[in-house]
PADRENTI-585089 format. One record per residue (C-alpha): residue number from 0; x, y, z. Coordinates in steps of 0.02 Angstrom, whole numbers, padded with zeros to 5 digits, always signed. Layout:
<recs>
+------+--------+--------+--------+
: resi :     xx :     yy :     zz :
+------+--------+--------+--------+
:  NUM :      X :      Y :      Z :
...
+------+--------+--------+--------+
</recs>
This chain:
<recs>
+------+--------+--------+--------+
: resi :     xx :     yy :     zz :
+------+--------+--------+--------+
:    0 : +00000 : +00000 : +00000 :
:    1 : +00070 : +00167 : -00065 :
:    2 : +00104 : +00309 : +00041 :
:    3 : -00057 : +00472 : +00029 :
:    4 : -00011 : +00584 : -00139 :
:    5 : +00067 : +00762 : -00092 :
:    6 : +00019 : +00862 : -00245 :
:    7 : -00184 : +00897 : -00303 :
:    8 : -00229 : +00798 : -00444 :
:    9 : -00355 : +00871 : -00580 :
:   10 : -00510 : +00776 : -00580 :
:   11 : -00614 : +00807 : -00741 :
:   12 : -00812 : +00814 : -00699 :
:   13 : -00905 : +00794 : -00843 :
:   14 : -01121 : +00807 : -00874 :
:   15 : -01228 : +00889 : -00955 :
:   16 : -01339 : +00974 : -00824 :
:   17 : -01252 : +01130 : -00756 :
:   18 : -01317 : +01084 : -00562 :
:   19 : -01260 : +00900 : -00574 :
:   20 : -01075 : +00993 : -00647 :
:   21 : -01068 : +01118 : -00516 :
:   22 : -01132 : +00994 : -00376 :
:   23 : -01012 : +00863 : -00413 :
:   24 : -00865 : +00992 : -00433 :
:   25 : -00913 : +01036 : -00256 :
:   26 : -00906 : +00872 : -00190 :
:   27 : -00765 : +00832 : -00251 :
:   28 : -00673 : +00999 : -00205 :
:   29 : -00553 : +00933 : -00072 :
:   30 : -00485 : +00784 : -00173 :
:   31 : -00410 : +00899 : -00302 :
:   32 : -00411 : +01019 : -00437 :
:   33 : -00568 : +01010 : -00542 :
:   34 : -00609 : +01029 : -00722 :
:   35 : -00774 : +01030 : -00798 :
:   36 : -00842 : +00982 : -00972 :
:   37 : -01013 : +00978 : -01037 :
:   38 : -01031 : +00816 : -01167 :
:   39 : -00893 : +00705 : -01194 :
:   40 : -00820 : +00797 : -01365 :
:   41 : -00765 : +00927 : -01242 :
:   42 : -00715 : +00812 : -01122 :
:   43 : -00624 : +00721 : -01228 :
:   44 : -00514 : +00876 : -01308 :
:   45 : -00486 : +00932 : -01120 :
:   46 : -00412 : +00761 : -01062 :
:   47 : -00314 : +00767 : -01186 :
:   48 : -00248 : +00951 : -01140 :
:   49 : -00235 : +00909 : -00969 :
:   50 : -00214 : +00745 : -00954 :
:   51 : -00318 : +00737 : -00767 :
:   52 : -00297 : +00609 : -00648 :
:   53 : -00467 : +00559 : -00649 :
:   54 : -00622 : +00584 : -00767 :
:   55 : -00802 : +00574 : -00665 :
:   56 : -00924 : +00564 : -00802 :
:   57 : -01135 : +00553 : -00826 :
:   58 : -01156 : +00390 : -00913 :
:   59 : -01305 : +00478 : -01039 :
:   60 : -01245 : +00639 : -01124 :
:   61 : -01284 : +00703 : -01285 :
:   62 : -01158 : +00704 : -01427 :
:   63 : -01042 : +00593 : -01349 :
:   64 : -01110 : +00504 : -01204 :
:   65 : -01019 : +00420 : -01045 :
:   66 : -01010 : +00260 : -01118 :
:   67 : -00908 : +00318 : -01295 :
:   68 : -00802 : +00430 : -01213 :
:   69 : -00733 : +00290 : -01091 :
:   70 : -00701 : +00210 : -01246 :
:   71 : -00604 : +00343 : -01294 :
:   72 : -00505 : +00383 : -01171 :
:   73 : -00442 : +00182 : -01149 :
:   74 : -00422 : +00195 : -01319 :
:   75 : -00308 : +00322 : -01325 :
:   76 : -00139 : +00294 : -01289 :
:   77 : -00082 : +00438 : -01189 :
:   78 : -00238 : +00423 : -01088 :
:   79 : -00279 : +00250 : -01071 :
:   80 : -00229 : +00222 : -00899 :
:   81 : -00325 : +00360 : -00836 :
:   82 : -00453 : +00284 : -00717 :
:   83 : -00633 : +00320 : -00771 :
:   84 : -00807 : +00332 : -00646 :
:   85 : -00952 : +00325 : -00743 :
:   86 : -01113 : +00408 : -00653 :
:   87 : -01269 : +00290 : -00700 :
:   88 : -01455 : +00360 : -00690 :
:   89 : -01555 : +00221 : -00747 :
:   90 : -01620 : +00111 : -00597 :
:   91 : -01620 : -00042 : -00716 :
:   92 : -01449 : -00168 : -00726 :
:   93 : -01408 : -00143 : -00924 :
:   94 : -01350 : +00060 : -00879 :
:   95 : -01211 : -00011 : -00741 :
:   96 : -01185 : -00155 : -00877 :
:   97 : -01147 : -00023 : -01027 :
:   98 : -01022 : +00062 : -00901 :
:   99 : -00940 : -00085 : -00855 :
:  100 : -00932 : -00160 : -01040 :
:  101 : -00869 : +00016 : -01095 :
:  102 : -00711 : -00010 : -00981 :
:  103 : -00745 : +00112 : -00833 :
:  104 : -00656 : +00071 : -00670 :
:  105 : -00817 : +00106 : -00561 :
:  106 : -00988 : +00172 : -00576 :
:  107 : -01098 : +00229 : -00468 :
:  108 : -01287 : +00262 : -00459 :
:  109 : -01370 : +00426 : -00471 :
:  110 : -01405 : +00530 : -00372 :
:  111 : -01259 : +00547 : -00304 :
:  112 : -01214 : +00515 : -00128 :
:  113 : -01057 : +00616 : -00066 :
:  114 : -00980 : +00499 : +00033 :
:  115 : -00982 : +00361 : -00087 :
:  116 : -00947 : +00472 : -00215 :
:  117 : -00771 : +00546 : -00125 :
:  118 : -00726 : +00346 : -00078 :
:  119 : -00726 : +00287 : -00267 :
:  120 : -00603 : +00461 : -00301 :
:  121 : -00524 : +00426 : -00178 :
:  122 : -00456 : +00259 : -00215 :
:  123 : -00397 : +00325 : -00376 :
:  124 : -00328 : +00472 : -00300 :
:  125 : -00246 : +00462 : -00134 :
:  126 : -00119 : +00304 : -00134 :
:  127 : +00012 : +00262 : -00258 :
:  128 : -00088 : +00125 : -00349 :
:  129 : -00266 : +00085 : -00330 :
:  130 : -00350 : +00017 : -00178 :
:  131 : -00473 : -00113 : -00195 :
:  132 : -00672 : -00081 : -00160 :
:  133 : -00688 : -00117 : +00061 :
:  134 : -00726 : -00310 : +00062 :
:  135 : -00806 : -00417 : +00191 :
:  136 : -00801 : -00597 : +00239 :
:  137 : -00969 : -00700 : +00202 :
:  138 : -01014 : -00885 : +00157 :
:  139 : -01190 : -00916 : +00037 :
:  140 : -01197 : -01013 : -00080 :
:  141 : -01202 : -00958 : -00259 :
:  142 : -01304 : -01017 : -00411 :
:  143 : -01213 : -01004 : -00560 :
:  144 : -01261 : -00993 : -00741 :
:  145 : -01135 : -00989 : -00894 :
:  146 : -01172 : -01047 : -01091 :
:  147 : -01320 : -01148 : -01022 :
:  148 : -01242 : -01230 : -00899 :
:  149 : -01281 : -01215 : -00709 :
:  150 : -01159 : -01283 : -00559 :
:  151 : -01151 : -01214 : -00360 :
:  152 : -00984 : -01128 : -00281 :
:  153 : -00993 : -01023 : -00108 :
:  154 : -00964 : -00827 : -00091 :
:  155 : -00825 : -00791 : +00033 :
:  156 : -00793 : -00620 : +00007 :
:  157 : -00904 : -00474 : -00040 :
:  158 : -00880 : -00281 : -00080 :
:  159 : -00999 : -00171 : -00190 :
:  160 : -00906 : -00226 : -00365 :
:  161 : -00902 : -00392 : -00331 :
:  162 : -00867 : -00561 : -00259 :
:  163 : -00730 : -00705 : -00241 :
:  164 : -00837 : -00870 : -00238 :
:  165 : -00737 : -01041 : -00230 :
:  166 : -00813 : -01149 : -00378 :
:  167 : -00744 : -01310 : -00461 :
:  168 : -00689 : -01303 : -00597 :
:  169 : -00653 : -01083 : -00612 :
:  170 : -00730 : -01048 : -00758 :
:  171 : -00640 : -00937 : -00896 :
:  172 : -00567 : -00771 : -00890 :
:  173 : -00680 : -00650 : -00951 :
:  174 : -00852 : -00746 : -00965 :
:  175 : -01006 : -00672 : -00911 :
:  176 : -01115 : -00774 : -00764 :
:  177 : -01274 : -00775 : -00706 :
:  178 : -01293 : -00750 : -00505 :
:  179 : -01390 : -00783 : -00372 :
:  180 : -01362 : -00797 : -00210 :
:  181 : -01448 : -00738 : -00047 :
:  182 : -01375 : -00599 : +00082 :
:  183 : -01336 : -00687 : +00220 :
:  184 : -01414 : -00607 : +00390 :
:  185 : -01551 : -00524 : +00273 :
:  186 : -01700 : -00567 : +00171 :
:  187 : -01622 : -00496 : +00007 :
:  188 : -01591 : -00643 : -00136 :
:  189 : -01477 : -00564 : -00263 :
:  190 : -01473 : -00612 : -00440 :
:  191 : -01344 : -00502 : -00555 :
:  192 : -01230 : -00566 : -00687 :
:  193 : -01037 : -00541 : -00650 :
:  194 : -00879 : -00570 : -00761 :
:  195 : -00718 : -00683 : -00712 :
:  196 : -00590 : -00558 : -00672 :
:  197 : -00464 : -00663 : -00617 :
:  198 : -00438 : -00842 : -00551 :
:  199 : -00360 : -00907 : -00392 :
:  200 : -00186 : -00981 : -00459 :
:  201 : -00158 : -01180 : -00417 :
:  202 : -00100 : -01244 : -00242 :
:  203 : -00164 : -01069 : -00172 :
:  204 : -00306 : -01155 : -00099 :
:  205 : -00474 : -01217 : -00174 :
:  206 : -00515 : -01165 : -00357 :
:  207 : -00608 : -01000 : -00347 :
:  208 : -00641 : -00839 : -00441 :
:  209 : -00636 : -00675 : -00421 :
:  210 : -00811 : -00591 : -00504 :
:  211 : -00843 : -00401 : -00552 :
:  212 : -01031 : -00370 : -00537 :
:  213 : -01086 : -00292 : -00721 :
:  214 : -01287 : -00298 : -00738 :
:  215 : -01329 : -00230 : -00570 :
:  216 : -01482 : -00103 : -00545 :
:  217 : -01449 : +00027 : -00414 :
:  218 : -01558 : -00019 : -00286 :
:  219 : -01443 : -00182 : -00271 :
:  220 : -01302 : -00072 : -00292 :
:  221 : -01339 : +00022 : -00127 :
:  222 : -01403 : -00128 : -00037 :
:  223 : -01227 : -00203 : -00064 :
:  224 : -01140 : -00041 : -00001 :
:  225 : -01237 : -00028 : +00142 :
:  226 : -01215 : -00207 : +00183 :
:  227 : -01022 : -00193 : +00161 :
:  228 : -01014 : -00040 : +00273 :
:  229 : -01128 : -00091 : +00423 :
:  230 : -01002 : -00252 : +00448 :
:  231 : -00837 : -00162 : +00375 :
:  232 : -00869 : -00041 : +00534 :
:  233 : -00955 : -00128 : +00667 :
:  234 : -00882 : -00171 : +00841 :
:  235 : -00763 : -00334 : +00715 :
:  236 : -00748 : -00211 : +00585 :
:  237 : -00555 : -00178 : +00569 :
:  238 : -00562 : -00367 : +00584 :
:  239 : -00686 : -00412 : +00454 :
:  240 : -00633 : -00271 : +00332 :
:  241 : -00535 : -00338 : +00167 :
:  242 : -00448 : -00215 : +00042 :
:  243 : -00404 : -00331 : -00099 :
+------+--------+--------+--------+
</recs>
């Protein structure tokens, strides 16, 4: 883990709606510098001027929208390793799935929520490499579906963005499951689709996965946050808390 970053950063904020521009700009004040575009044709030019640290962007913009200007910008080869938040408005999954196909490194529901909102920067931000999304220990068990196929594996790890569930055999890198699974200590039964982001390597322990959530509606979204938090700082939390 890398030591906090001395200098401000520039964080472009890009949307459409004036209030939504000057509200996140505000929030957002005391992690750095920031920059504000209107659509993502003058977002893009400006990245490319100022090459920010960090582009916070509405998902649906006219002109270019959130989704083609991530594209864009990890495209690019002078700016393709600039981390990317999309902002998602929709309450349905396939908005947090477009962000997540188009290559951002978070989104987040609308409306915003400060805190939240200042944690995702933050991780981009503050350290010298990126921290992972706060993770807590848990053990469900875990449908999964994949090319028509269905087998079991248990959830042993949980943060907002995803999960690590043990499952025999790990399936590929890069397909997209089918979920579901229920929250333990609550009545929720959770059913998004995820992609294989990376594998547990052999003789590390039982064959497992680690899962990015990418059709997600917001409401599950939150549910997971909240979920993560309330055990993350409870009277176990520095215990319980994983940064992976």
């Amino acid at each position: 883990m890398g030591e906090p970053a001395d200098e401000a950063r520039t964080i472009l904020m890009v949307d459409d709606v004036a209030m939504f521009r000057e509200l996140g700009s505000l929030f957002l004040a005391r992690a750095g510098r920031v920059i504000t575009a209107s659509d993502g044709v003058e977002a893009l030019a400006l990245a490319r001027e100022e090459h920010p640290a960090l582009i916070v962007c509405d998902l649906e913009m006219p002109q270019m929208g959130g989704e083609a200007l991530c594209r864009a910008v990890k495209a690019d080869p002078e700016l393709a390793e600039t981390p990317v938040i999309l902002l998602v408005g929709s309450r349905g999954p396939d908005d947090h799935a477009r962000a997540v196909r188009a290559g951002a490194d978070d989104a987040l529901p609308k409306p915003l929520n400060r805190v939240t909102l200042l944690e995702a920067v933050n991780r981009f931000l503050r350290f010298e490499g990126v921290r992972g999304l706060p993770r807590v220990e848990m053990e469900a068990r875990v449908r999964i579906r994949h090319g028509g196929a269905e087998s079991w594996g248990v959830a042993r790890n949980l943060s907002r963005g995803g999960m690590f569930v043990e499952s025999r055999p790990a399936l590929p890198l890069d397909a997209e499951l089918g979920l579901e699974f229920d929250l333990p200590e609550t009545a929720r039964t959770l059913a998004p689709t995820a992609r294989v982001v990376w594998q547990r390597s052999p003789g590390d322990g039982p064959d497992g996965m680690g899962l990015r959530f990418v059709a997600v509606d917001a409401a599950t979204v939150r549910c997971l946050e909240d979920y993560v938090h309330e055990r993350a700082l409870g009277p176990r939390g520095s215990e319980r808390a994983l940064r992976t």
